[in-house]
N, C-alpha and C positions, 0 to 999 in steps of 0.2 A: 519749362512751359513754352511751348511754339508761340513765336509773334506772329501771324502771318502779316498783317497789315497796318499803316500809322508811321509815325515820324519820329517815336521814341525811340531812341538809343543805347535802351539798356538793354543789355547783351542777356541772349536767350539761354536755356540750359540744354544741352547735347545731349542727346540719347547715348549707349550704348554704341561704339562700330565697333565690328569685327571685321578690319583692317582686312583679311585674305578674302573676306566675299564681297570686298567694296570697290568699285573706281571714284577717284578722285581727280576733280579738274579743279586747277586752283587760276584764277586771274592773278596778273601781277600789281602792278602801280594801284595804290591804294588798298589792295587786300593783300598782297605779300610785304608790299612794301609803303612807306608811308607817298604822297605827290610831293611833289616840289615845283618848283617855281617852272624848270626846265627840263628839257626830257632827260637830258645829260645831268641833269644835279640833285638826282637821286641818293640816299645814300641805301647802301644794299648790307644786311647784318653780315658779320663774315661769318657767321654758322649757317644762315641759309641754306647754300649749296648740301651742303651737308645734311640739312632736315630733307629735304625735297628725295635726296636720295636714298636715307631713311625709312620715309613714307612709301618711297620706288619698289625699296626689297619689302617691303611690310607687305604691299597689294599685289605683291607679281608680276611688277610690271603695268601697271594699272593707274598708272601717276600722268594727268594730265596738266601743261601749264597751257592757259590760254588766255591771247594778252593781245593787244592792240599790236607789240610790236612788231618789226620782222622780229624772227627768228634768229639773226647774228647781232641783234645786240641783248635778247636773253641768253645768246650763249657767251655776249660779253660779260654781263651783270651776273651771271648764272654757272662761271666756270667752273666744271667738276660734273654737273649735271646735264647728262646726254638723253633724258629718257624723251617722251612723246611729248611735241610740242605742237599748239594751234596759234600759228600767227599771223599778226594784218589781220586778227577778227577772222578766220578761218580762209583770207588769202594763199596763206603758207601754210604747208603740214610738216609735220617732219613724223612719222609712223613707223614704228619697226625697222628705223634705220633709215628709212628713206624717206628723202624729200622732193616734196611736187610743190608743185605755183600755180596760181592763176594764168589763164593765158597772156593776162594785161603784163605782166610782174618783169620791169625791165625795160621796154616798149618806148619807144620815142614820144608814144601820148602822155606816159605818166611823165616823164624825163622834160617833157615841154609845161607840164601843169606845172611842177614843182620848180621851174623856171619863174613861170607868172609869180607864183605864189610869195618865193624869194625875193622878187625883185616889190612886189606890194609892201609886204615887210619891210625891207629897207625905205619905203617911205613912211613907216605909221612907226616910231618910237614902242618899241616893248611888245611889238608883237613877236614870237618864237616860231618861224616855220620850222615844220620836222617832214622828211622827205621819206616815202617809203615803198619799197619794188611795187608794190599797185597802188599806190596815190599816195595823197598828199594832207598834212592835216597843220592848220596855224592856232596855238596857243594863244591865248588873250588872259593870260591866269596874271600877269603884272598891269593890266591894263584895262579892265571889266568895261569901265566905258566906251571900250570899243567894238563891244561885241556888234553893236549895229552896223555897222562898218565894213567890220569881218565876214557876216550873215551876207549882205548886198554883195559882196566880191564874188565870194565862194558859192552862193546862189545863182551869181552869172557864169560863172565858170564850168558847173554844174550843167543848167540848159545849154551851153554852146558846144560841150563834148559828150556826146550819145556813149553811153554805159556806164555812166561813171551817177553819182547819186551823193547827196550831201547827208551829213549824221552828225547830230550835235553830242558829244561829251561832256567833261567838267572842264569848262572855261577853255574847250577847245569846238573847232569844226571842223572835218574830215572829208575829204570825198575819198569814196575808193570805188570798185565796181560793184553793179547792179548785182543784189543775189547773194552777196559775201555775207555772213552771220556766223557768229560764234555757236548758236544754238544748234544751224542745221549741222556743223560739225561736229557737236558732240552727242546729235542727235545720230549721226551716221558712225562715230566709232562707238557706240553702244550698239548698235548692230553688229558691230565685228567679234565673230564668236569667239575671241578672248575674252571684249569683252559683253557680251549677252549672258544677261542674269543678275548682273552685279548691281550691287545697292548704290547707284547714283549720287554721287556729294558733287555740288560745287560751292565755291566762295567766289560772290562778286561784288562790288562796289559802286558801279557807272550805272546810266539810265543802257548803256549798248549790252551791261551784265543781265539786266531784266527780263527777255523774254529765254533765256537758256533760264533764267531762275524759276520762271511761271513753269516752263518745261517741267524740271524735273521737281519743284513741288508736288506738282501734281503727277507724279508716279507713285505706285503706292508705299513703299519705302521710302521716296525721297529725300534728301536735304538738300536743302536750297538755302544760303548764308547769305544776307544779303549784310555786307560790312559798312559801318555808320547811318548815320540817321535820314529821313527821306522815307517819302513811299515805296512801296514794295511788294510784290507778289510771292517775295519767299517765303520759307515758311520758319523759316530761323534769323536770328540775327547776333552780330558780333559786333563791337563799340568801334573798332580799330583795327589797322594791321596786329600792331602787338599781342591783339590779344586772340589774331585769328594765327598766330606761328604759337602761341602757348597752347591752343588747342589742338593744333597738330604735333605738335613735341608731346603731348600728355597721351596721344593717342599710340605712339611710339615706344611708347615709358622714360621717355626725357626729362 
């Protein structure tokens, strides 16, 4: 029974895929894997790699991960698996082998934000900068009362450097450049006639997963997994990581 909308938690029932006429974009932190406190203290299942590359031979090639981070630390967390990656929220691509950037990605502006950002941190106890080739985003997941704090910096920061745009996540805030989305990326490799046609899945967890989930809701096949509880415009839902790698391993015959 599809959830589309609501705050309940109780995990949806899955249609039917047929794995070879489907693409599948999976978000990481939170829907592959469970958050943690810090970006580094993750813990990553050691069959993962392995599912992902499973689900890779099963679609064709047709296995999307798309995740806030760069790109070199899912290929740390992710060793083994080389397929299509969207990262930085569709800053970074890595597509049929090759990888493109933002024009920002590297840049003395991001290299000086994530300066500021570092040195603010070092004065507020428990706040986590995490630095990334097109901006910058500081955690407040050990410290919630500081999110006001966090919001006032990163909002000035924000107006004082033209392209760059502020985006709230879960107990983090992010600048990165004007324009970047998850959605128009997966909205542009489903035009690419690999993949055109294919039955649209993604799994997402964050409020930045939301409008790729409205997306492919509303296509007429779509799955759209919105993973734990909160509002949502998908049309599915799953309780947890755990129980979004059991429905992918099930779809595999694992």
């Amino acid at each position: 029974m599809a959830e589309p909308h609501g705050d309940t938690p109780a995990e949806t029932e899955f249609p039917e895929v047929e794995l070879a006429k489907s693409a599948i974009f999976l978000d990481f932190d939170g829907t592959l894997i469970d958050l943690a406190d810090t970006p580094d203290g993750v813990d990553v299942p050691a069959d993962l790699a392995g599912l992902l590359k499973g689900l890779n031979d099963a679609t064709e090639g047709r296995l999307v991960v798309v995740t806030g981070r760069p790109i070199e630390a899912v290929d740390t967390f992710l060793g083994g698996y080389d397929g299509h990656v969207i990262g930085s929220h569709g800053a970074e691509e890595r597509f049929e082998g090759n990888h493109t950037a933002h024009e920002l990605a590297g840049s003395d502006t991001v290299a000086r934000l994530g300066d500021m950002v570092e040195a603010f941190a070092a004065t507020h106890e428990g706040l986590v900068p995490e630095r990334k080739p097109t901006g910058v985003v500081l955690h407040f997941r050990q410290v919630p009362e500081q999110e006001p704090q966090v919001y006032s910096f990163l909002s000035a920061l924000e107006q004082s450097h033209e392209g760059f745009e502020l985006h709230h996540s879960k107990m983090a805030y992010e600048l990165r450049p004007i324009g970047i989305s998850k959605d128009d990326s997966i909205k542009r490799i489903m035009e690419n006639e690999r993949f055109a046609g294919r039955r649209p899945i993604f799994f997402g967890d964050d409020v930045t997963d939301e409008p790729a989930l409205a997306w492919i809701a509303h296509q007429p096949d779509g799955i759209a997994a919105k993973v734990g509880s909160g509002e949502t415009a998908a049309n599915y839902r799953v309780h947890d990581p755990s129980g979004v790698r059991k429905i992918l391993a099930g779809w595999i015959g694992e």
